[in-house]
C-alpha positions, 0 to 999 in steps of 0.5 A: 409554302414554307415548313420553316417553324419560324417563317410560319410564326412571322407570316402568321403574325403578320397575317393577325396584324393586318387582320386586326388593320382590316377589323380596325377599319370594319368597325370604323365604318360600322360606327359612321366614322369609316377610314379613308384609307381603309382596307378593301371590303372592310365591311359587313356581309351577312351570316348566310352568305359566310356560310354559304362561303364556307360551305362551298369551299368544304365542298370544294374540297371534298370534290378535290379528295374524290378527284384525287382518289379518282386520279390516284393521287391521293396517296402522292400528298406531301407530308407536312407538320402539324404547325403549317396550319398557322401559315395556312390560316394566314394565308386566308388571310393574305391572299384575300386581301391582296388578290380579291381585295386589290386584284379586281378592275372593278371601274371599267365595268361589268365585262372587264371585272369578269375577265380580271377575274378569271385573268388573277384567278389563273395568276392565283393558281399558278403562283401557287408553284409548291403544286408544280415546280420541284426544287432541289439543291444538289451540291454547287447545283440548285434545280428546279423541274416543273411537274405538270402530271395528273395529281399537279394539273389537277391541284391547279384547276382547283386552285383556279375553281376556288379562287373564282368562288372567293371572287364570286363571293365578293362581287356578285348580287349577294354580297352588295357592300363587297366585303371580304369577311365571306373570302376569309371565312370561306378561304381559311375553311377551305385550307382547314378542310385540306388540313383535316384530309391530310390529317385523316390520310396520314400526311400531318407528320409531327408538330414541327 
């Protein structure tokens, strides 16, 4: 993830953009007018499903710092600046429309939506490579290292974890018109819950 103030700014723009693009179609629908080419799961979920969204994924978290700890890790976290928030929160929204909106076999049946699941969710984690690849530019030289230690395997199988709660989220019973505002409410929690770990261990360093 960037720590560049002004690639933060961009993505975060971004990201309200096309939240606005999703909640634009959402209405729509809601008003009987519904966008044909509206964006995924733009549709209403009820109150106790975000919330029980939200709450799995803190406790997600909290499983998470408790593993780290219990590895000996947590003193291991990258410092970040206080502005990465924004990009955090824009990547709740990104990623949800990108991988639980579109990232889904959703015609071939019930099987094959599983095994979609679980084949993008593992995407999902490995794609996030600031967990587990190191780069760094030495004079004419740029090097990247791979780092499959304790604290990076253990960061990966969380990402997976809660990539199949957003998906579960989407597709199961509780959530019949498959919207995605319980994926948002419960990803951007989740990156907020993470903020507030590192804030509270001493890993938030300066706003910029």
């Amino acid at each position: 993830m960037t720590e560049s103030p002004l690639l933060i700014l961009v993505l975060f723009a971004g990201a309200a953009y096309l939240a606005k693009l999703w909640y634009d179609d959402y209405r729509a629908a809601n008003s009987g007018n519904p966008n044909p080419r509206a964006l995924p799961g733009a549709t209403s979920a009820s109150l106790k499903l975000i919330w029980i969204g939200v709450f799995g994924a803190i406790i997600l978290v909290g499983i998470e710092t408790v593993g780290e700890i219990s590895l000996g890790v947590s003193e291991d976290q990258t410092d970040i600046p206080a502005i990465l928030l924004l990009s955090m929160i824009g990547a709740g929204i990104l990623e949800e429309i990108i991988f639980r909106g579109y990232l889904a076999i959703q015609s071939k049946g019930r099987n094959l939506l599983v095994l979609s699941i679980i084949g993008f969710s593992l995407l999902f984690a490995l794609l996030h490579y600031q967990y587990y690849i190191d780069y760094s530019n030495e004079g004419d030289y740029a090097t990247l290292t791979i780092k499959l230690g304790l604290k990076e395997s253990w960061s990966l199988i969380i990402l997976f974890v809660n990539s199949l709660w957003f998906y579960s989220l989407r597709f199961l019973k509780w959530n019949p018109n498959r919207s995605l505002m319980p994926c948002f409410s419960a990803h951007i929690a989740s990156n907020i819950a993470v903020f507030v770990v590192k804030l509270a261990q001493g890993h938030v360093v300066g706003l910029w």
